[in-house]
Structures are given as C-alpha cells and as structure tokens.
C-alpha positions in Angstrom: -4.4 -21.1 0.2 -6.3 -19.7 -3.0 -8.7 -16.5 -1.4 -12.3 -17.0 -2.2 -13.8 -14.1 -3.8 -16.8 -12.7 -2.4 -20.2 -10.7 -3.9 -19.9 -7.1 -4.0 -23.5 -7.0 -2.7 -25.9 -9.5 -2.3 -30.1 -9.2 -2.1 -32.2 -11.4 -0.2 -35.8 -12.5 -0.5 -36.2 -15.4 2.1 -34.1 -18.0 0.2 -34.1 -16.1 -3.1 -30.7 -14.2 -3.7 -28.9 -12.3 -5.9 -25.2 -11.6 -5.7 -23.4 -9.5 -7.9 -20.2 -9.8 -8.4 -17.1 -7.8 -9.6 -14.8 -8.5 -12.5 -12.6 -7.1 -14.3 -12.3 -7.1 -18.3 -9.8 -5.4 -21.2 -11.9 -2.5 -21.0 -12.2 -2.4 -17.5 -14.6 -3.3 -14.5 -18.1 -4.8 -14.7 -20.5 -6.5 -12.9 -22.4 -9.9 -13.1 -25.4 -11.3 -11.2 -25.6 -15.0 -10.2 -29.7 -15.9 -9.3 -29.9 -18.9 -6.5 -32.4 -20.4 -3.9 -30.7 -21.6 -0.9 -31.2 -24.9 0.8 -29.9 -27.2 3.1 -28.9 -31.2 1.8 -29.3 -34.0 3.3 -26.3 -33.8 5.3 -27.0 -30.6 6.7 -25.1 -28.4 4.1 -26.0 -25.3 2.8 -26.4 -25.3 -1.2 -27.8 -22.7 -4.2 -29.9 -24.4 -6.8 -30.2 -21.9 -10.0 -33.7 -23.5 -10.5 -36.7 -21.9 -9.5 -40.4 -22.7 -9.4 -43.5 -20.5 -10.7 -44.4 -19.3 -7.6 -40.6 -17.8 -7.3 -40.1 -16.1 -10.8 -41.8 -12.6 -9.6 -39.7 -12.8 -6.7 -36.7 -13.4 -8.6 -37.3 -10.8 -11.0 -37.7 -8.2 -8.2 -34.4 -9.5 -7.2 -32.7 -8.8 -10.3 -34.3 -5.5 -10.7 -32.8 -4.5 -7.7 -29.5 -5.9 -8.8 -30.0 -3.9 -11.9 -30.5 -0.3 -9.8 -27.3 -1.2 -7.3 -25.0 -1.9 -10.8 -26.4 1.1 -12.6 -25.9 3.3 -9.4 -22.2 1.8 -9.4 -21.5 2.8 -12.7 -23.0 6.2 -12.9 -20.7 6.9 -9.8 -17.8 5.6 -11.3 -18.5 7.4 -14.9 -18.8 10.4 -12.6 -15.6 10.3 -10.8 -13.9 9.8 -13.5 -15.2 12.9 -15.8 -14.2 14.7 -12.2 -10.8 13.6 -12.5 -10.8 14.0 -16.2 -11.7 17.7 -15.4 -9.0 17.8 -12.7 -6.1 17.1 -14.7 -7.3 19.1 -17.4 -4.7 21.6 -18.7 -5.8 25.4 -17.9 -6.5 27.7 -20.8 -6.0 30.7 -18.9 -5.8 33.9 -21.3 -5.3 35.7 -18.3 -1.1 36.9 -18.3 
C-alpha cells in the first residue's frame, strides 16, 4: 500500500486552507503551498475546490502570507544549522604549538 504523503503544516481560516508541503529537488529541499476551500458533495464527502469567490481572496491571501512566514522561518533555520555545522567541522587553524 502506497503511503500518502501529508502537509508539513497546514493554516486554516473556516474552510480556507493552506498546506504546505515538502519536496525534495537536485539542490535540495523546498516547499510548496496548495490554496483550497473545503466542502462537503453530495454524497457526504469532503472535497477542496482551488476556486474562490471575491469575498474569500483577502482571506486567502492572509493565508498565504502566513504560509510565506512558516517557509521562510523553515529555511532561515535550516540555512542556520547548516553554517553551524559548516563551522563545526571546520579545520582549526591553531598557531598555538
């Protein structure tokens, strides 16, 4: 059985969302944001539409700017750890013999 992958985060504004999501590419990880509405079908089922109305776009856009603060949060942690470890394995130029 394939495992479904799942949002890294996800933001809610009543039945607005944003998820964002994790990937990985040749220079390595990134993120993506899928924009939805939430609603139920006729048979009862849970579905996104990616359409939204006029009286939705502010909220949508508040959606994605906080999308855009969690991802560049993310990133400025990860550039951080990795200058740390960069620092870490740095060779020591000790004049002191």
């Amino acid at each position: 059985m394939e495992q479904q992958t799942r949002p890294v985060e996800t933001f809610r504004d009543g039945r607005l969302k944003a998820s964002i999501w994790q990937n990985q590419g040749k220079d390595g990880d990134y993120h993506t944001v899928t924009l939805a509405k939430t609603y139920e079908d006729k048979q009862g089922r849970l579905q996104d539409s990616h359409s939204f109305s006029a009286s939705e776009l502010l909220r949508v856009a508040e959606l994605a700017r906080e999308a855009h603060g969690f991802i560049k949060e993310r990133n400025r942690e990860r550039n951080y750890m990795q200058e740390r470890k960069a620092e870490i394995n740095r060779p020591s130029h000790n004049m002191n013999r």
